[in-house]
Backbone as a printed PyTorch tensor [residue, N CA C, xyz], in Angstrom:
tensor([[[ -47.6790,   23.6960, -106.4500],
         [ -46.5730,   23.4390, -105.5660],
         [ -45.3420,   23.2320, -106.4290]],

        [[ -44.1810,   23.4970, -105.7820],
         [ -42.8810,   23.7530, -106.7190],
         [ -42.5710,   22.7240, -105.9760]],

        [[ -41.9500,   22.0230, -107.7190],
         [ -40.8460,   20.4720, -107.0890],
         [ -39.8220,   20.6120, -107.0190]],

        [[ -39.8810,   19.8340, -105.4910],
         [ -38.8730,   19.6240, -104.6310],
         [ -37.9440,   18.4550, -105.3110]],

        [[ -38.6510,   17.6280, -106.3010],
         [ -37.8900,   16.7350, -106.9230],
         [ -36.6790,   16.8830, -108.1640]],

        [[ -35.5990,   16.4190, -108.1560],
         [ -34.5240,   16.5390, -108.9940],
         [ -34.2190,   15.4610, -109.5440]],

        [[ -34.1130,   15.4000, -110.5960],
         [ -33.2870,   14.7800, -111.5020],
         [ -31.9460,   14.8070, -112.1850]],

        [[ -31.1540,   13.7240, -112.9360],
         [ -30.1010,   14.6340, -113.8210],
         [ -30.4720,   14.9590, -114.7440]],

        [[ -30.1970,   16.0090, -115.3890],
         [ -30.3480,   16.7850, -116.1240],
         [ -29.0910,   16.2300, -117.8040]],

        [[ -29.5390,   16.6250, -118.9420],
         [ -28.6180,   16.7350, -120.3890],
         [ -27.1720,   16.7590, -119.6130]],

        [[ -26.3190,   16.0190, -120.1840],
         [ -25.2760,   15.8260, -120.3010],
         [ -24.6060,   17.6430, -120.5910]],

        [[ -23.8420,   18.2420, -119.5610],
         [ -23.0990,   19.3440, -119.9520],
         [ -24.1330,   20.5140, -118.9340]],

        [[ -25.5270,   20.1280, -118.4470],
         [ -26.5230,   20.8010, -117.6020],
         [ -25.7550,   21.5110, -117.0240]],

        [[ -26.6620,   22.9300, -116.4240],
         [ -25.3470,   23.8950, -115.0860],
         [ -26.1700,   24.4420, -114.4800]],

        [[ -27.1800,   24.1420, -113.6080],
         [ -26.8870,   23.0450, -113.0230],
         [ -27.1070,   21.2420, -113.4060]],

        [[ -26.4690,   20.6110, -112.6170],
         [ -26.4960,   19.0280, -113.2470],
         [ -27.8530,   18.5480, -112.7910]],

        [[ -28.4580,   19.4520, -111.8980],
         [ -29.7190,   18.4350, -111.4600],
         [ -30.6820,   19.6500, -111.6480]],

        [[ -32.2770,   19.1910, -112.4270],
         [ -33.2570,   19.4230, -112.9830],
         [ -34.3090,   19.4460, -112.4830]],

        [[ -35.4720,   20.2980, -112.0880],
         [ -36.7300,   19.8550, -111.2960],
         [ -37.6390,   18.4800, -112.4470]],

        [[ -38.2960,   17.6090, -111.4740],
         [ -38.3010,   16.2010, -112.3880],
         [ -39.8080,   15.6560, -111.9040]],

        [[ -40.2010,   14.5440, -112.2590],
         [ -41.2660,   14.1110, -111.6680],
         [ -40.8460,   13.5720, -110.1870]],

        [[ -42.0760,   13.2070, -109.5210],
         [ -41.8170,   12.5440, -108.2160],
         [ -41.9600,   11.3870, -108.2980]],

        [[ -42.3450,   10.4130, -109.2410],
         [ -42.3390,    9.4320, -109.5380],
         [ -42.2650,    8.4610, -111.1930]],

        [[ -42.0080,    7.8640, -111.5970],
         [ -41.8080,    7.4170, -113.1530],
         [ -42.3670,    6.0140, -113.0150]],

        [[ -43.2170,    5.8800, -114.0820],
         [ -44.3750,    4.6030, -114.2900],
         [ -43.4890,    4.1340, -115.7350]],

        [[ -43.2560,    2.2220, -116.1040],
         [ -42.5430,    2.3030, -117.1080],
         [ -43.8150,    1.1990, -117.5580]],

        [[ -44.3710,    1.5830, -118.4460],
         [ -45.3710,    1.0870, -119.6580],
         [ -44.4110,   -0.6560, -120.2360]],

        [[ -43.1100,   -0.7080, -120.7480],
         [ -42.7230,   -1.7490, -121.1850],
         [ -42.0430,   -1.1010, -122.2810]],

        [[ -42.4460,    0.3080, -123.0500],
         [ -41.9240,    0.6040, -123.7010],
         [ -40.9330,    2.0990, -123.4790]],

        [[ -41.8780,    3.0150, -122.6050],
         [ -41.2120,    4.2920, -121.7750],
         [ -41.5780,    4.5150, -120.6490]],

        [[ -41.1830,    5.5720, -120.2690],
         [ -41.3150,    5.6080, -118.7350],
         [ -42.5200,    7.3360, -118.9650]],

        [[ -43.1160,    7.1900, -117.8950],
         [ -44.4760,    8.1040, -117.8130],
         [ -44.1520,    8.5970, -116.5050]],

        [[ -44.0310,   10.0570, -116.3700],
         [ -43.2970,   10.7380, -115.2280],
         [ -44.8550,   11.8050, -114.5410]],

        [[ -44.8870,   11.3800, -113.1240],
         [ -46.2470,   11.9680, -112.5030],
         [ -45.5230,   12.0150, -111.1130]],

        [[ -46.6370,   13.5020, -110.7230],
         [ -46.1550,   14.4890, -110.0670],
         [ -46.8430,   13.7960, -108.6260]],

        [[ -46.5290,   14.6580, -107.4450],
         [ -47.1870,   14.2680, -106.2600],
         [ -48.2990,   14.9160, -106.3250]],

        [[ -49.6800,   14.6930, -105.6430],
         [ -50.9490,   15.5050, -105.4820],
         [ -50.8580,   16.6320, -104.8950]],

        [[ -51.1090,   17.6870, -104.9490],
         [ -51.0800,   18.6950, -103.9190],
         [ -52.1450,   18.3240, -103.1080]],

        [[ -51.8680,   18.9240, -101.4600],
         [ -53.3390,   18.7320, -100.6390],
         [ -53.0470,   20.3610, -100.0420]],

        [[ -54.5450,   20.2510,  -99.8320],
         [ -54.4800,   21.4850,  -99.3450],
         [ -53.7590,   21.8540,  -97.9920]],

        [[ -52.8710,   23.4000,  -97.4140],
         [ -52.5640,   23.1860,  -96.0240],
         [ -51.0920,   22.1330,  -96.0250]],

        [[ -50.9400,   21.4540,  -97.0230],
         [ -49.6340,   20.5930,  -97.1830],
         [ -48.2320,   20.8560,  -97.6550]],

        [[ -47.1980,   21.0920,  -97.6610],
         [ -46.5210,   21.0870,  -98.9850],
         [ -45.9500,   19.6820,  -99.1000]],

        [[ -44.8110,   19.6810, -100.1180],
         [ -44.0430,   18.5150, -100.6580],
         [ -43.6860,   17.4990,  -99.7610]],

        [[ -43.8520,   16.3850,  -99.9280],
         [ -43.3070,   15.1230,  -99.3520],
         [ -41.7750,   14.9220,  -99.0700]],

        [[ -41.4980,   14.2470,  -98.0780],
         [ -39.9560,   13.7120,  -98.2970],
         [ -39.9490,   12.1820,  -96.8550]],

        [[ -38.8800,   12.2390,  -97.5120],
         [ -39.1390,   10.2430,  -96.7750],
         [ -39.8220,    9.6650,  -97.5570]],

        [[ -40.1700,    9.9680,  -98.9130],
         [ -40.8010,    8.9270,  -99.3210],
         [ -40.0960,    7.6580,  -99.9060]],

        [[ -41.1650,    6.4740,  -99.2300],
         [ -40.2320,    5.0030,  -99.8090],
         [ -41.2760,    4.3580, -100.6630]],

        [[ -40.9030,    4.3880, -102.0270],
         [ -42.3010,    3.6740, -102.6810],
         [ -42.2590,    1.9440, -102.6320]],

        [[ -42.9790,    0.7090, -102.5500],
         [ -43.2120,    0.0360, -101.9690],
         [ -43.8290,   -1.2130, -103.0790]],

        [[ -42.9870,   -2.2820, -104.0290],
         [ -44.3740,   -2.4230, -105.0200],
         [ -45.2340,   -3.8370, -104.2870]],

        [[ -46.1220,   -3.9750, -104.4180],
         [ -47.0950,   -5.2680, -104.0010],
         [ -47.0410,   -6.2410, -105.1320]],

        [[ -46.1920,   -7.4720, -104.6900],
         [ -46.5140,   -8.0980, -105.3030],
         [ -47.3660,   -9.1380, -105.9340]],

        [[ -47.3550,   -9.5710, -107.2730],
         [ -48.5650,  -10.4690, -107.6930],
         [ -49.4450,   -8.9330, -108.2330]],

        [[ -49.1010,   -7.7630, -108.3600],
         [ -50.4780,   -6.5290, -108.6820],
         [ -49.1380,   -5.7230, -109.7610]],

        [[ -50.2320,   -4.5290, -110.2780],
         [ -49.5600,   -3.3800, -111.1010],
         [ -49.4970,   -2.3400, -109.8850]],

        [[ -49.3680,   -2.6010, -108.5560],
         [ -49.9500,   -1.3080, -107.6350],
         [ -48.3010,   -1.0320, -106.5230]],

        [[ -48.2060,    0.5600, -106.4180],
         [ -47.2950,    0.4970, -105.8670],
         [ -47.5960,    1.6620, -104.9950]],

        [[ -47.2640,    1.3300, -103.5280],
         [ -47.2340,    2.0850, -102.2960],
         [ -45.9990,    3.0440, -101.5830]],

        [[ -46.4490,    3.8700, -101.2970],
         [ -45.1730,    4.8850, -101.1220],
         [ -45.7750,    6.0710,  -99.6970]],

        [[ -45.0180,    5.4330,  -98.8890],
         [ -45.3460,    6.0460,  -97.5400],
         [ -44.1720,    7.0770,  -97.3580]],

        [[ -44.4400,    8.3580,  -96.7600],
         [ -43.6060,    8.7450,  -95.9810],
         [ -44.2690,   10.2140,  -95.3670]],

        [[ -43.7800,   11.7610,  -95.2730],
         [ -44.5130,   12.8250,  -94.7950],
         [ -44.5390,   14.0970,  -95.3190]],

        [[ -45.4810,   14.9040,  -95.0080],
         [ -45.4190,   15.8140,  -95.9300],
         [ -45.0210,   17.2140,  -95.0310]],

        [[ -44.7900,   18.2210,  -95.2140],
         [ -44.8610,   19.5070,  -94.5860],
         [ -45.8860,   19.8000,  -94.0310]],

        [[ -46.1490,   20.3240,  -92.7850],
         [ -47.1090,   21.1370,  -92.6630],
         [ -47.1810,   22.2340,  -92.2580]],

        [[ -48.1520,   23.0440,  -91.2300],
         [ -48.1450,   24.3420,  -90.7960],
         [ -46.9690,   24.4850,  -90.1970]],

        [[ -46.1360,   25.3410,  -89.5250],
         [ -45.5330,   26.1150,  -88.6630],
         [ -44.7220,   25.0780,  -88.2110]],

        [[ -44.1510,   24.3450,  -89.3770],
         [ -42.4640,   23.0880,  -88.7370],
         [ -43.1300,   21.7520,  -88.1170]],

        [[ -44.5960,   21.7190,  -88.6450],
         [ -45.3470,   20.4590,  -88.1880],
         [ -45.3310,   19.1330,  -89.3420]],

        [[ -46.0210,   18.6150,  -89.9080],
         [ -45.7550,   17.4530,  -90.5610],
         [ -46.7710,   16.6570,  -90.6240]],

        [[ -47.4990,   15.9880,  -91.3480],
         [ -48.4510,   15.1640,  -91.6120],
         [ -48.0510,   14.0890,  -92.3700]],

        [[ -48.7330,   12.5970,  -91.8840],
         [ -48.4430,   11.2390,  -92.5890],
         [ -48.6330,   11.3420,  -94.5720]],

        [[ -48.1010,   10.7980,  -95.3090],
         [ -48.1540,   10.7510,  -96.4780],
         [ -48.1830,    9.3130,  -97.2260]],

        [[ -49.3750,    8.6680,  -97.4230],
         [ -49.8810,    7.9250,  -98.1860],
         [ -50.5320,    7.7070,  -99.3430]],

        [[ -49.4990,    7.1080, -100.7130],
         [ -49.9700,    7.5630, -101.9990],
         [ -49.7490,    6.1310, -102.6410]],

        [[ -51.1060,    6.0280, -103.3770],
         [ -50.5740,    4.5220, -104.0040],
         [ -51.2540,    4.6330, -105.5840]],

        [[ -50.7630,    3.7220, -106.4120],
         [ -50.2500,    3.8680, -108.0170],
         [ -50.8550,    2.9770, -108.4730]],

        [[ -51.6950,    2.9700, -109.5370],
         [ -52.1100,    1.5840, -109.5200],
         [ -51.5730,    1.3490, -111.3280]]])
């Protein structure tokens, strides 16, 4: 699946925005950039609101994905 996600891109970019991860995990020292799952029958997410729980390392991110013929399915993805 081709990301739908953008980033900015190098200083002077043309275009300024970059296909990117869909999400960035930061270790303490860098940040670790991971993609959405593909499902089958699905494409790319949007609405997504990621969500963190606190007191945990775990973070929730609801929103929907594409589906057949202008339809749409729930999207639930969590990070641990």
């Amino acid at each position: 699946m081709a990301s739908r996600v953008h980033a900015w891109g190098p200083p002077g970019s043309t275009p300024p925005l970059v296909p990117g991860p869909a999400f960035l995990a930061w270790n303490g020292q860098s940040f670790t950039g991971y993609g959405e799952p593909a499902v089958a029958g699905e494409g790319g997410s949007s609405v997504l609101r990621p969500a963190p729980v606190p007191g945990t390392a775990s973070v929730w991110s609801v929103g929907r994905a594409d589906g057949p013929e202008g339809t749409f399915a729930p999207r639930v993805l969590r990070f641990d």
